[in-house]
C-alpha positions as semicolon CSV with decimal commas, in nm:
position;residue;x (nm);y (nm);z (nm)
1;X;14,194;9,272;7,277
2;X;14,198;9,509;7,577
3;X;14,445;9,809;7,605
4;X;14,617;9,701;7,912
5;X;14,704;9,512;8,135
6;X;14,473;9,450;8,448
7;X;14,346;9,832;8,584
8;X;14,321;9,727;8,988
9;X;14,416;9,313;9,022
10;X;14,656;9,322;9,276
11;X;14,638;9,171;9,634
12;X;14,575;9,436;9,851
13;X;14,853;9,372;10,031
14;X;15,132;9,375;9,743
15;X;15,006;9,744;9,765
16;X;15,140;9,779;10,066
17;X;14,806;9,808;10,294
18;X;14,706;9,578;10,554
19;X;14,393;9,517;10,435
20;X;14,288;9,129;10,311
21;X;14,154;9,081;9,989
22;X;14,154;9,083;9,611
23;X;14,029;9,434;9,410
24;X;14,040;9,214;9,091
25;X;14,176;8,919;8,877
26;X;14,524;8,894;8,749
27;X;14,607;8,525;8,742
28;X;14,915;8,573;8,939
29;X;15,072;8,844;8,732
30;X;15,295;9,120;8,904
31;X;15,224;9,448;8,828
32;X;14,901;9,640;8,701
33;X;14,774;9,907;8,436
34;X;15,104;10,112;8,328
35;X;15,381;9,827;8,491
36;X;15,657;9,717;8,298
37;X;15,547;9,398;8,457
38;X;15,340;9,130;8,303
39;X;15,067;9,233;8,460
40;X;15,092;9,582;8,290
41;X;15,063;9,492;7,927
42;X;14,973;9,132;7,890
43;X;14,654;9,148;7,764
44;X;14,410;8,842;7,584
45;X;14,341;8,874;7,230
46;X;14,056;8,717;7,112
47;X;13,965;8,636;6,686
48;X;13,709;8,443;6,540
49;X;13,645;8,412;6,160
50;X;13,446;8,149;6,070
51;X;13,423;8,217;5,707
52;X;13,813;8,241;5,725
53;X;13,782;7,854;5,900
54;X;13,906;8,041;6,208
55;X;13,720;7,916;6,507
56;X;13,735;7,895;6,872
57;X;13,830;7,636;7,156
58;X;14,254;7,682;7,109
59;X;14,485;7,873;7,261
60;X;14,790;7,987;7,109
61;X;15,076;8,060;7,371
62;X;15,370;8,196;7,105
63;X;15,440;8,572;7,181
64;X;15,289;8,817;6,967
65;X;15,194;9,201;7,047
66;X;14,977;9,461;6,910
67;X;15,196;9,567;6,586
68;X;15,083;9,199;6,440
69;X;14,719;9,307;6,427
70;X;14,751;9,517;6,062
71;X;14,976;9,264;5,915
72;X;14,782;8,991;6,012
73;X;14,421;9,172;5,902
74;X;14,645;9,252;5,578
75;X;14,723;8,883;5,486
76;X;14,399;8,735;5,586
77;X;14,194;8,984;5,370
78;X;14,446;8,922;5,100
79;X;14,518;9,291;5,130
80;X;14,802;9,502;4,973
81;X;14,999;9,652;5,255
82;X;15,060;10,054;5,294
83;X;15,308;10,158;4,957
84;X;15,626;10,195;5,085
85;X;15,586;10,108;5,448
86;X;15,781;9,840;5,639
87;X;15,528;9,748;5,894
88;X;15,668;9,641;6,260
89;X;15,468;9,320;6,317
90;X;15,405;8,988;6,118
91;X;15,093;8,833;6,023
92;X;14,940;8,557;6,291
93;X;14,789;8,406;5,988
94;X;15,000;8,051;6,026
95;X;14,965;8,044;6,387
96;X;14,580;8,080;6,419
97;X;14,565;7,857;6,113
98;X;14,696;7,545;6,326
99;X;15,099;7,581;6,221
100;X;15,315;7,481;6,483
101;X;15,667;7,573;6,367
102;X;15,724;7,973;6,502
103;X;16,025;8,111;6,518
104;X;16,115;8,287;6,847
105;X;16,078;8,678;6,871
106;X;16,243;8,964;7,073
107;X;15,954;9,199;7,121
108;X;15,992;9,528;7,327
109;X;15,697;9,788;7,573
110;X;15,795;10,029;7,757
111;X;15,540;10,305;7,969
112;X;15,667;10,688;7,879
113;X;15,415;10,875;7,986
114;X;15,608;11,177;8,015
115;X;15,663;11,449;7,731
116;X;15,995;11,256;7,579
117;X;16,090;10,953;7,626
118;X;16,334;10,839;7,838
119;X;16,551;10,510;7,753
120;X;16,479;10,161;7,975
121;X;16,206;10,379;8,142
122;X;15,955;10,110;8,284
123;X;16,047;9,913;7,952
124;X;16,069;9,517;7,919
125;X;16,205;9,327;7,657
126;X;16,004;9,007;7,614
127;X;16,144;8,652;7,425
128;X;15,932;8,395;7,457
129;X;16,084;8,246;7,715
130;X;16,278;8,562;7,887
131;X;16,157;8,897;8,048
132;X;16,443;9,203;8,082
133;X;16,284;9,435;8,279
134;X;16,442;9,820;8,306
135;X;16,766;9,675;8,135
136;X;16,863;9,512;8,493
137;X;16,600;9,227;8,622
138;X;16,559;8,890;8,410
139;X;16,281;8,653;8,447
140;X;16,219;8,327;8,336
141;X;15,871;8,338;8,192
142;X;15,810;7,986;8,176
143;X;15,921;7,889;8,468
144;X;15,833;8,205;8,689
145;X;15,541;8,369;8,547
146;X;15,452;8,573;8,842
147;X;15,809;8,745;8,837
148;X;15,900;8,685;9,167
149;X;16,272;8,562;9,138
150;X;16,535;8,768;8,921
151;X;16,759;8,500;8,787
152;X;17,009;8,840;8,564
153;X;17,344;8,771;8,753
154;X;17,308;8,391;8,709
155;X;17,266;8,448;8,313
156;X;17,429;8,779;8,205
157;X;17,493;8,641;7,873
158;X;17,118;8,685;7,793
159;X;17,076;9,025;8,005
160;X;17,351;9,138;7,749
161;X;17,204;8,967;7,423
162;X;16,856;9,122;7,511
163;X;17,022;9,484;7,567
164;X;17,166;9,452;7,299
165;X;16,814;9,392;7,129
166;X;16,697;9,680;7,308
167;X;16,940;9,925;7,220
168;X;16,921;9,853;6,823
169;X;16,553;9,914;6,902
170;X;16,621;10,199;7,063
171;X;16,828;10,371;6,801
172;X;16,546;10,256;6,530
173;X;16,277;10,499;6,671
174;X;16,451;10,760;6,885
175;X;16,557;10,993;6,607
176;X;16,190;11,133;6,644
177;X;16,150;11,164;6,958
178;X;16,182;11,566;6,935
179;X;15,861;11,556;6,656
180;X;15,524;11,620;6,769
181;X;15,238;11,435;6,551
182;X;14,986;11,743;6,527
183;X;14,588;11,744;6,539
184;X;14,444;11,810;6,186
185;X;14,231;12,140;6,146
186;X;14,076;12,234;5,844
187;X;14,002;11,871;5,680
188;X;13,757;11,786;5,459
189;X;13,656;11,505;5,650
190;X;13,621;11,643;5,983
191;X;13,555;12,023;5,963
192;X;13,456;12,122;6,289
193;X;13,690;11,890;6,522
194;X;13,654;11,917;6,889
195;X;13,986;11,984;7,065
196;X;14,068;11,831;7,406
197;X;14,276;11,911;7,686
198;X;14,334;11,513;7,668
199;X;14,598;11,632;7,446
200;X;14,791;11,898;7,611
201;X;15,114;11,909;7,606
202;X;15,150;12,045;7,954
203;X;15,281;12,350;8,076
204;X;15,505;12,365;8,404
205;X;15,406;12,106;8,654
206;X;15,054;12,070;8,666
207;X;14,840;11,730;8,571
208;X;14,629;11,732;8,260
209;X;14,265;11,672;8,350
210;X;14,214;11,352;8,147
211;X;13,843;11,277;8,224
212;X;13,566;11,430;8,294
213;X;13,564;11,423;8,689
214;X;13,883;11,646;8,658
215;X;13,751;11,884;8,415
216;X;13,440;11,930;8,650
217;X;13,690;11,981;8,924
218;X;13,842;12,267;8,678
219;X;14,254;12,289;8,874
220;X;14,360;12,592;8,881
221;X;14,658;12,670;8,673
222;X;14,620;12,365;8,446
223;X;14,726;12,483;8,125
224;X;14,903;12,305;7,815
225;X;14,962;12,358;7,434
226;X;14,856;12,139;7,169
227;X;15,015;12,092;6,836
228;X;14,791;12,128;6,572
229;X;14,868;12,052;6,192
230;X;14,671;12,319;5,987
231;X;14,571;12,161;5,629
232;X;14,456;12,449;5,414
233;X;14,563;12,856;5,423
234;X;14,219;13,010;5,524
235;X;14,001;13,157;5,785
236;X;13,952;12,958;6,070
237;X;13,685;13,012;6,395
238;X;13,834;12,864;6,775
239;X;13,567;12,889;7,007
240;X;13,722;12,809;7,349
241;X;13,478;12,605;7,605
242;X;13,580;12,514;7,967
243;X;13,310;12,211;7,895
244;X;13,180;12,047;7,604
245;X;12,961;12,206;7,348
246;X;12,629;11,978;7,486
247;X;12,659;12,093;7,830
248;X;12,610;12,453;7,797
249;X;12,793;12,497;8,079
250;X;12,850;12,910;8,157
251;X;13,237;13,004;8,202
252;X;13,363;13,085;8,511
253;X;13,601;13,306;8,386
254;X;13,569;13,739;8,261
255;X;13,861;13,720;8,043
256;X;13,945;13,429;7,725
257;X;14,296;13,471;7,585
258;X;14,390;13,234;7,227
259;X;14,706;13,221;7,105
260;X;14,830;13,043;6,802
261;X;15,177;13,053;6,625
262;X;15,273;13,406;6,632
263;X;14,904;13,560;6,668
264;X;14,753;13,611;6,971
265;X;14,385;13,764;7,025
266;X;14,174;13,807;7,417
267;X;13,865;13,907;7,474
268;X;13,579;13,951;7,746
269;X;13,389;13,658;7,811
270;X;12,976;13,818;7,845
271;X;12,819;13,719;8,136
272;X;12,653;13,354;8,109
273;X;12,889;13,273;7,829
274;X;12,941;12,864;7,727
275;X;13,214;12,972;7,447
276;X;13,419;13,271;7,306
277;X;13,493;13,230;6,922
278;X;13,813;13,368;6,770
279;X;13,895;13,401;6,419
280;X;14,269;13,395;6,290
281;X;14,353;13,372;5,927
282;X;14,632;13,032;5,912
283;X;14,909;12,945;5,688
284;X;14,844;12,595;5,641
285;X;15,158;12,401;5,812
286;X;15,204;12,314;6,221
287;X;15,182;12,545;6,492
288;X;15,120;12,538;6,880
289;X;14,806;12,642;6,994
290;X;14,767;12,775;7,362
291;X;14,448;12,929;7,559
292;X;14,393;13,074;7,864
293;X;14,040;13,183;8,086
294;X;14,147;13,422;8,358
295;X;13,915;13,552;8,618
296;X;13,870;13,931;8,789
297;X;14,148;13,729;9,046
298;X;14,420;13,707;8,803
299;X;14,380;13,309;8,838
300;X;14,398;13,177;8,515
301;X;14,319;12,771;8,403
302;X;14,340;12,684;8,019
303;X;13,983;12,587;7,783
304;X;13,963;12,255;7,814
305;X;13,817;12,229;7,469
306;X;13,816;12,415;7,147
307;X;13,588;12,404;6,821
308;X;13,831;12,494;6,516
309;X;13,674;12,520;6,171
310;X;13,761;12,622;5,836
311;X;13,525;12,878;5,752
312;X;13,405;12,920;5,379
């Protein structure tokens, strides 16, 4: 099963150039990677299990979505599921054992994106037979798979049953939308754990560099905080790296600045430096963690990684 929908399988064209030509495959689908469009998020999912008399050579058409996976591992391994958790999907098990008879499902994506969600942002509610997309456009699936004629004002009676899906949904999940789930330091199963600007939570209006072509490029100003969920009370070492540990690439910074909860600590960074450690004593509990590297300039980017480990 891939992660998304097709990266780059649009006609040039629909892109608005002039230029002829495919850049990939999307069997008609509007939209690409991060569209609320089918071409965003449908995605093939592929299980074989021959032990489990699961083969190959079908194809099952119902709607199903990501959250299925666990339940369906669950029932096929004749698992227990998690104590006390209601799990969001249902198990596949019937449908790639040959059962016909599925009942019909009201399933819901949306692309955030941002750093709190925002309600019908790039979202579409999916039946198997219906697409609402943003809360306004309807599409007829079946008929229309390529999404290319809006049939809502001809049948507002389902725009308004599938809002009304969408807003029960809504009000399931967004009473945590102000929690932040925190990076665990200090555990027993992964004492050191490399930090990544990946997860920044960013800082005014500059990008995150998500890859490694933008940390090469190293923006100036890009900054963030991450959460972090401390485990244990102790002493804990943060050396700050503006690459990873394997690179031993030298800082291009004088000055390294750490701050975490309420302490803050900043340093010189020697000449030739790949990282600056910094040792803080920790409550165990979540905090935000910030860092900066600021050059003889006053121009200032944040590490883009940090080593944190409990010390003995």
């Amino acid at each position: 099963m891939t992660d998304n929908g097709t990266a780059a399988g649009l006609p040039r064209s629909r892109q608005g150039t002039q230029q002829s030509g495919w850049q990939g495959f999307n069997d008609g689908m509007r939209g690409k990677k991060g569209s609320e469009y089918e071409g965003g998020h449908r995605v093939p999912f592929f299980i074989r299990w021959p032990a489990g008399k699961i083969g190959g050579g079908r194809d099952v058409d119902k709607l199903a979505a990501h959250i299925d996976v666990l339940p369906t591992l669950v029932d096929l391994c004749g698992l227990q599921g998690p104590k006390g958790a209601k799990l969001d999907g249902v198990s596949l098990s019937p449908l790639l054992k040959g059962q016909e008879a599925w009942p019909d499902r009201t399933l819901f994506v949306h692309s955030q994106r941002i750093e709190h969600p925002e309600k019908w942002r790039k979202s579409a509610v999916m039946t198997q037979r219906w697409r609402l997309i943003n809360g306004k456009e309807l599409y007829d699936i079946q008929l229309d798979p390529g999404q290319s004629r809006d049939v809502a004002q001809s049948n507002s009676d389902v725009v308004m049953m599938l809002r009304a899906a969408y807003e029960r949904w809504w009000d399931s999940i967004s009473s945590r939308f102000d929690e932040y789930v925190g990076i665990a330091v200090g555990s027993v199963k992964e004492n050191p754990v490399r930090i990544t600007c990946h997860d920044w939570h960013p800082v005014g209006n500059e990008s995150v560099p998500w890859n490694q072509p933008a940390v090469r490029r190293a923006p100036e100003g890009a900054n963030g905080f991450w959460v972090i969920d401390v485990l244990r009370d102790g002493r804990y070492e943060f050396i700050v790296r503006q690459q990873p540990t394997e690179t031993r690439f030298r800082i291009q910074a004088t000055q390294a600045r750490l701050k975490i909860g309420e302490q803050e600590q900043e340093q010189s960074i020697p000449t030739g430096a790949t990282g600056v450690p910094f040792v803080m004593n920790l409550k165990a509990g979540q905090t935000r963690m910030q860092s900066w590297f600021t050059n003889d300039e006053g121009k200032s980017r944040g590490a883009f990684f940090i080593y944190a480990q409990l010390l003995p």
